[in-house]
N, C-alpha and C positions, 0 to 999 in steps of 0.2 A: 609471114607465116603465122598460122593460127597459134595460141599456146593452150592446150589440152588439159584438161585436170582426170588421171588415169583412176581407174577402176579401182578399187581395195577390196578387199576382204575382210583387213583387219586393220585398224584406225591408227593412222600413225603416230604410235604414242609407245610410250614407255615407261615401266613401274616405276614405284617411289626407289630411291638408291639401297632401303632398305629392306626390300623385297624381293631384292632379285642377288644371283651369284653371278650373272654377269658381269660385273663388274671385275671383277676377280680372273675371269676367264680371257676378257680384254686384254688386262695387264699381263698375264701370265703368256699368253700368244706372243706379243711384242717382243719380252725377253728370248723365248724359246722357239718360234717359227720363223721360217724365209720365206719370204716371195719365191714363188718357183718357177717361174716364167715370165715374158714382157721386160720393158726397159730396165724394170725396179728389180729384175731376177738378180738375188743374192742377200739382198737387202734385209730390213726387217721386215716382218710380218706386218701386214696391216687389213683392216676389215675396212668398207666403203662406213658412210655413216649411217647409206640403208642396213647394211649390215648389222653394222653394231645396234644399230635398234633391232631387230631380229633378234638377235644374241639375248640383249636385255629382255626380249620379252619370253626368249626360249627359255631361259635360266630364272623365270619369276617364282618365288617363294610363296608360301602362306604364313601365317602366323606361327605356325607348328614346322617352319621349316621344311614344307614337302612343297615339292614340284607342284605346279598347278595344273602345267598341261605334260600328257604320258605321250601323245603319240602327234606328231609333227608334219606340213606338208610347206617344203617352199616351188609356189612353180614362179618359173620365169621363160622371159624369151628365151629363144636358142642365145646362145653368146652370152648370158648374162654372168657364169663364174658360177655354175651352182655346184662345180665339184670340188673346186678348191674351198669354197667356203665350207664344204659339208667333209672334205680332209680339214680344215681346220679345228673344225669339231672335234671328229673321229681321233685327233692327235691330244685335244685337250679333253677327252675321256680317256684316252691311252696312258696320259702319266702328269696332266694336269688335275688344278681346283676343280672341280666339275660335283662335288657332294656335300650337300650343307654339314658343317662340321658345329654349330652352336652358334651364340651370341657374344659378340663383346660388350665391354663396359657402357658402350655407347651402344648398345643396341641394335649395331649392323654386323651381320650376320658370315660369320667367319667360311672358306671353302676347304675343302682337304680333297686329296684324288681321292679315287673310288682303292678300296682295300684289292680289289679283284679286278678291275677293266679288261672285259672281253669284245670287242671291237669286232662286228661283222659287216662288210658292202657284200652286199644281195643285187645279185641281178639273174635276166633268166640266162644268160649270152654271159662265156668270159669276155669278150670282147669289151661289153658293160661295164663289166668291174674294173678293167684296165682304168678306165676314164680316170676314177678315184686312184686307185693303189700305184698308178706310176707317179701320181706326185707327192708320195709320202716320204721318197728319200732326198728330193730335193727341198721339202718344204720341212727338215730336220739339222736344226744348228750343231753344230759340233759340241755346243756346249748340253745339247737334248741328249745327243748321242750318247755322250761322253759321262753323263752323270746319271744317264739312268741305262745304262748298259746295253746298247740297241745297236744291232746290224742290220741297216734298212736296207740292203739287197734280197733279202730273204722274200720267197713267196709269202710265209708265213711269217711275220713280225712279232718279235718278243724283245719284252724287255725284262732287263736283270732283275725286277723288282715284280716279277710274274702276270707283266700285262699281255693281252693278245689283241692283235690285228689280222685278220682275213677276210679272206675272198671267199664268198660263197655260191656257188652257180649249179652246183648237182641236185643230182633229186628230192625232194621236200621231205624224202623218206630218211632221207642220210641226215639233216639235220635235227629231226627230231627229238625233243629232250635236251637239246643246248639252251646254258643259261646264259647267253650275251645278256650285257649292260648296258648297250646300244650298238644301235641297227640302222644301219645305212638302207632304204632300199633304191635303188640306184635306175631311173629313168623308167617309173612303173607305168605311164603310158602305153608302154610294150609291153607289159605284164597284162595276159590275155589267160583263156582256158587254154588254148592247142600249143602254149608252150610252154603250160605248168605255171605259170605264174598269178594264178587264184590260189591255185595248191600251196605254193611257197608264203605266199602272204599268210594264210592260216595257220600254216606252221611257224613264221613268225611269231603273229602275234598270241598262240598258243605258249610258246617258249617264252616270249617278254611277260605273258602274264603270268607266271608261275616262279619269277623272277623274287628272290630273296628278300623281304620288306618293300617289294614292288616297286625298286629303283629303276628296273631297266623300261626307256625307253627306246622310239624308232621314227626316224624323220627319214620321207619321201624325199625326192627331186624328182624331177616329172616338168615337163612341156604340158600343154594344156592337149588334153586328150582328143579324144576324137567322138565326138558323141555318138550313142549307140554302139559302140566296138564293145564294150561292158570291158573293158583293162579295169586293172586295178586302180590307177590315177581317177578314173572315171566315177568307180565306185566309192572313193573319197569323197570326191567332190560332192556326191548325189550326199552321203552322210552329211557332210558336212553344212549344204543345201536345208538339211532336216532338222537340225540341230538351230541352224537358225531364224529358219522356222515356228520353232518351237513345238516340232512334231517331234524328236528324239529327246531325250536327256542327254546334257554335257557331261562325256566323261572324262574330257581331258582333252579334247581335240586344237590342238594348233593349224590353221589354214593360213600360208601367206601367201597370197595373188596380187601382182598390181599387173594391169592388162591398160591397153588400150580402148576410151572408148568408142561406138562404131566412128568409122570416120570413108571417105570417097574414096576406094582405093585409087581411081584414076583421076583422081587430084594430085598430085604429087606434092604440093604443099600441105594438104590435108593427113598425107598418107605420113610423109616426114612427119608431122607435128605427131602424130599417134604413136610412130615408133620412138619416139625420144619419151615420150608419156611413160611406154611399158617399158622402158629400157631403165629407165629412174635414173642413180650416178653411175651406171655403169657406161661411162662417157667413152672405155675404150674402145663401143664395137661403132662400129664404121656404118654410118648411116648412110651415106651415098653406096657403099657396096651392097648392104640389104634394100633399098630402094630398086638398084641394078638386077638383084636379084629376080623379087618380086617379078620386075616390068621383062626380065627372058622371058617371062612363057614355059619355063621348065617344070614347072609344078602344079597344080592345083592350085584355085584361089583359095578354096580353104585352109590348104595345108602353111599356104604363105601366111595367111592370118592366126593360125595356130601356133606355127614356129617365130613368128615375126612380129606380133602384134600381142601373144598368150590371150586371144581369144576362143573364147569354145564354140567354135564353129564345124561344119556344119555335117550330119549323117544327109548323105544325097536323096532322099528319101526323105527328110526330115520338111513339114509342113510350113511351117513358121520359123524364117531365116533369125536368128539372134538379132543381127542388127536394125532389121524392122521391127519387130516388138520392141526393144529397146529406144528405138526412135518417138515410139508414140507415145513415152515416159514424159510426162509435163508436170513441173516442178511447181510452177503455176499456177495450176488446175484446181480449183476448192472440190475437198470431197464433198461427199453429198451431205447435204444442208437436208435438217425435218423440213418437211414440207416439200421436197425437190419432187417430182414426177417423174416415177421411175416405168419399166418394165423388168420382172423378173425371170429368170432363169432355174429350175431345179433338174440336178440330176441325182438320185439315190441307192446307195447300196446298201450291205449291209456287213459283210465282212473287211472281203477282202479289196472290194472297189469301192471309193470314196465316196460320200456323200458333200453333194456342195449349194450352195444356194448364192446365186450373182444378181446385180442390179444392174442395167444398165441406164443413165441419165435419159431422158428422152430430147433435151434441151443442148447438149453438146457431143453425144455418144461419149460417153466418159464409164469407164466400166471400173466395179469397184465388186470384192466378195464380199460377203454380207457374214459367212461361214463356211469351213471346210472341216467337213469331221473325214480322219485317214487312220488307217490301220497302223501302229507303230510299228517299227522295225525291231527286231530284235525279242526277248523274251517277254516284254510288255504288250506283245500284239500278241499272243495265246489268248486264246480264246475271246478274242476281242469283237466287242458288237458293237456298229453305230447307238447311240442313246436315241430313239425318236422321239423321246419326251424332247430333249434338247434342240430337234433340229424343229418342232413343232412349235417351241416356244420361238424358235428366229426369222419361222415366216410369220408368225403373226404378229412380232415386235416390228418389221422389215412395212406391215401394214399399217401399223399404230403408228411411225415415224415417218411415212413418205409419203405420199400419194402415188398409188399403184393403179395403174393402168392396164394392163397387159401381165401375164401370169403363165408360162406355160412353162411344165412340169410334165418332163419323162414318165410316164403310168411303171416302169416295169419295179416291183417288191415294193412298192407305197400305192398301191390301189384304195384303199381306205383312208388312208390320208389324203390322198388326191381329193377324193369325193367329198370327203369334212372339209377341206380348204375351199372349193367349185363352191360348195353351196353355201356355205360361208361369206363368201366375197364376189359368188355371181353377180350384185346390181351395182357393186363398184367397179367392177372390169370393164373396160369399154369395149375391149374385145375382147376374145372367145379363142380360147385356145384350140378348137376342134367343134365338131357338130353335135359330137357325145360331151361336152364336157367346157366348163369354162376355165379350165386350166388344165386336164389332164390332155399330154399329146404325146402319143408315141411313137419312138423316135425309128421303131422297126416298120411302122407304116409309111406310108409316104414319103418314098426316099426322094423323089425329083423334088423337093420341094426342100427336103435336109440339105440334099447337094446342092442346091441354090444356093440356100442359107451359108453354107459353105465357104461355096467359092466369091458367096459377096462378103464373108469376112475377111476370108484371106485378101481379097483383092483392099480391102478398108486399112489392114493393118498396112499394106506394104504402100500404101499412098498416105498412109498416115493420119487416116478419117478417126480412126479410136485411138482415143486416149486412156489413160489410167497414170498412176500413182507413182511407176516406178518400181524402188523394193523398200519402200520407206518406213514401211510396215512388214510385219513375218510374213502377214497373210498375201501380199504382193509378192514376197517371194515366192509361193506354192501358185501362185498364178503363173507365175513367169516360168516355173519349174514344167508344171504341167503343158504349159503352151507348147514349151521348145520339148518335151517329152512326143508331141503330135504326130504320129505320120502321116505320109501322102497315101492313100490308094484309092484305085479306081472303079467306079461306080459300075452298075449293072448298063446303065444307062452313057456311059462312056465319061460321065462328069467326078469331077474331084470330090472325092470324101475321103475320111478319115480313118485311122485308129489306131492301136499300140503297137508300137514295134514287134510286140507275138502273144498270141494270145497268152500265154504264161506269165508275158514280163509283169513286174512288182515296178514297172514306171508307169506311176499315173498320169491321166488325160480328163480324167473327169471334170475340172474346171475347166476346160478347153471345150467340151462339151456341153455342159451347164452355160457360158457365154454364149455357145452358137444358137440355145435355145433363148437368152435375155436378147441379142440381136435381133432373130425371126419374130419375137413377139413385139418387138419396138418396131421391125422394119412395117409388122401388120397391122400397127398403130398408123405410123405414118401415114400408108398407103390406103387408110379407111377413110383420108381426108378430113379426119381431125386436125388442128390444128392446138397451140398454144401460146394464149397471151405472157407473156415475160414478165410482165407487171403484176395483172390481179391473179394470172392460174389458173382463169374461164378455161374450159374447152370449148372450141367453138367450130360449128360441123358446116361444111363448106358441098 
């Protein structure tokens, strides 16, 4: 059986001892928590060691003793324990260390409970909230009980030293104005518009941010969503996607993901070795029973790879399957080299649709951005324009460094710039992007020729012909964002083409676009019977 190195998010690592209040929170769990279930039920508390590094990085400090990250996401497989770890929390913000209280002699940084701990699990479904709150009275020692004044039979849990714990499921209207200190939201995958669960997350996090010295946080659980359903797990993701990018500002975002990567499902050795990947130590779920699963037939393959694998797969509709673009990630592959012989790709906007400029290699199909200017999210994208000074300056840097062959650029809101590029670099193009134009081509014209284009990329990515980079870099990630953002629809002419899930949606596609135009211009290179020596770089015409 194969052994699998799984996906992250976030680097398996952990702050200096003096950085974080983890540590505090470890020990304080141990004394006062039970195991609430499984062989070990009664026992002490104890966290896995994927855990405890979570923990330490949940609880990381700054210099000035403030939280680093405000708002939290852990997703796992189904079975991985994401509720008892997230009552463990929820118990040690209840009447545990959980607030940096100063420094000692030695510099490491003392915990004290929170003065006021208000304890809320969010979900849209009581049913939700059950998960969490039935194991808070078994996962309470007599000695928790007992010293901080708590009857954990209670809907509502209080303790004698004025903490709260609740369940919250009603209207977003009902909680508004609550000052929790932390916020469970409890399987936001389901958290959709038609059952209020965009409404309650804004209320949330409208409530944590008005929070007293800005102490209250809120950590997700969540299975890995369902792309295009717009849930709220979704809509993290895509944040979080942005942020590391380098398209958002960090404000505090914690994401923890470990997933499987693609692997055969009908391999069974293949399949096995992926769920042990995403599963990490949580050694107790039963790999032969989710394999068994899986191989009934009772579900969808996507949904088995979503709940069984925490991969984000796939909206049925969706163009470019996750694990074929993923597959043509070549670790291998040199980016492009000055001098490489490229063919470019532009597509341009100016607000609110991205502007992108791609290369692709002419010598291995190897596809890299060159740039992607995008509209920010959030209060930073007011009134926000593409720079074309900027994007001006990185086709002609893209010319000064490569040798460009091939050049065809979308005409629509750069019509003048089109025309300054064409006549610019018409006697270095070897082809001709169009009859009007040696680079401009528009992508509203001539569609049997777009859909070609299309369906011979799609057809390249899933047999594995293009390569690219991976996410090694930000800009690969807004590649791969953009790609898997792609819909299927269908042409006038009965052929596959493309485009965004609505005309409204804020998921972009424009590099996915911008590629299919560096393709058609490399594929109308090749087919001009050019050729290229490896060695000297001659073109030589056959």
């Amino acid at each position: 059986m194969p052994v699998l190195e799984p996906v992250r998010t976030w680097t398996d690592s952990v702050p200096p001892p003096n950085r974080t209040l983890g540590w505090h929170v470890l020990e304080w769990t141990s004394h006062y928590l039970l195991q609430p279930d499984g062989p070990e039920a009664g026992g002490p508390w104890r966290f896995t060691p994927e855990q405890v590094r979570i923990v330490l990085r949940w609880y990381e400090i700054d210099d000035r003793g403030v939280f680093t990250r405000k708002q939290g996401t852990v997703r796992r497989l189904k079975g991985w324990g994401k509720d008892p770890f997230l009552a463990g929390l929820a118990l040690t913000e209840f009447t545990g260390p959980c607030r940096f209280g100063g420094w000692d002699r030695d510099g490491m940084p003392k915990a004290i409970p929170h003065p006021a701990p208000w304890i809320q699990v969010c979900a849209v479904s009581k049913d939700q909230t059950k998960n969490t709150m039935r194991l808070f009275p078994g996962m309470m020692s007599r000695k928790l009980i007992d010293e901080f004044a708590i009857d954990p039979g209670k809907e509502i849990i209080y303790s004698g030293r004025g903490g709260v714990i609740e369940a919250v499921t009603s209207s977003p209207r009902t909680i508004e104005g609550g000052r929790a200190t932390f916020v469970i939201l409890n399987e936001t995958h389901h958290w959709v518009s038609s059952n209020g669960g965009h409404d309650m997350a804004e209320v949330i996090a409208g409530n944590v941010g008005k929070s007293r010295g800005g102490g209250a946080r809120t950590m997700e659980i969540t299975n890995a969503p369902l792309p295009g359903e717009d849930s709220v797990a979704e809509r993290t993701w895509y944040a979080w996607s942005k942020i590391v990018e380098g398209k958002n500002r960090d404000s505090g975002m914690y994401y923890d993901s470990v997933e499987s990567p693609p692997v055969d499902l009908s391999d069974e050795n293949e399949l096995r070795a992926g769920i042990i990947a995403a599963r990490g130590d949580a050694d107790w779920l039963d790999v032969d029973w989710i394999i068994s699963t899986i191989y009934a037939g009772t579900m969808p393959r996507e949904r088995s790879q979503r709940m069984f694998l925490n991969q984000l797969v796939t909206a049925s509709d969706q163009l470019i399957d996750p694990e074929d673009w993923d597959r043509c990630a070549d670790d291998e592959v040199e980016p492009l080299r000055r001098g490489d012989v490229i063919a470019l790709g532009f597509d341009g906007g100016r607000t609110d649709d991205a502007t992108a400029l791609v290369a692709i290699r002419i010598e291995d199909r190897y596809v890299e951005p060159l740039g992607v200017w995008e509209q920010p999210d959030g209060p930073a994208g007011d009134g926000w324009i593409v720079s074309r000074e900027d994007v001006d300056t990185a086709v002609h840097a893209a010319f000064a460094r490569y040798r460009v062959v091939a050049f065809f650029a979308d005409v629509a809101l750069w019509e003048s710039y089109i025309d300054q590029w064409s006549e610019t670099y018409r006697e270095q193009l070897t082809v001709k992007a169009s009859s009007q134009s040696a680079v401009g081509r528009d992508m509203r014209a001539g569609i049997n020729e777009i859909v070609s284009a299309n369906e011979r990329l799609v057809s390249a990515i899933e047999e594995g012909a293009i390569k690219h980079g991976g996410t090694r870099l930000p800009i690969l990630h807004s590649l791969r964002r953009h790609v898997l953002n792609t819909r299927r629809r269908i042409a006038r002419n009965g052929g596959l083409s493309f485009g965004k899930e609505s005309r409204e949606s804020k998921k972009k596609v424009d590099l996915y676009a911008t590629m299919l135009l560096a393709d058609l211009a490399r594929h109308k290179y090749i087919e001009s019977g050019r050729t290229l020596n490896e060695h000297s770089g001659e073109v030589y015409f056959f």
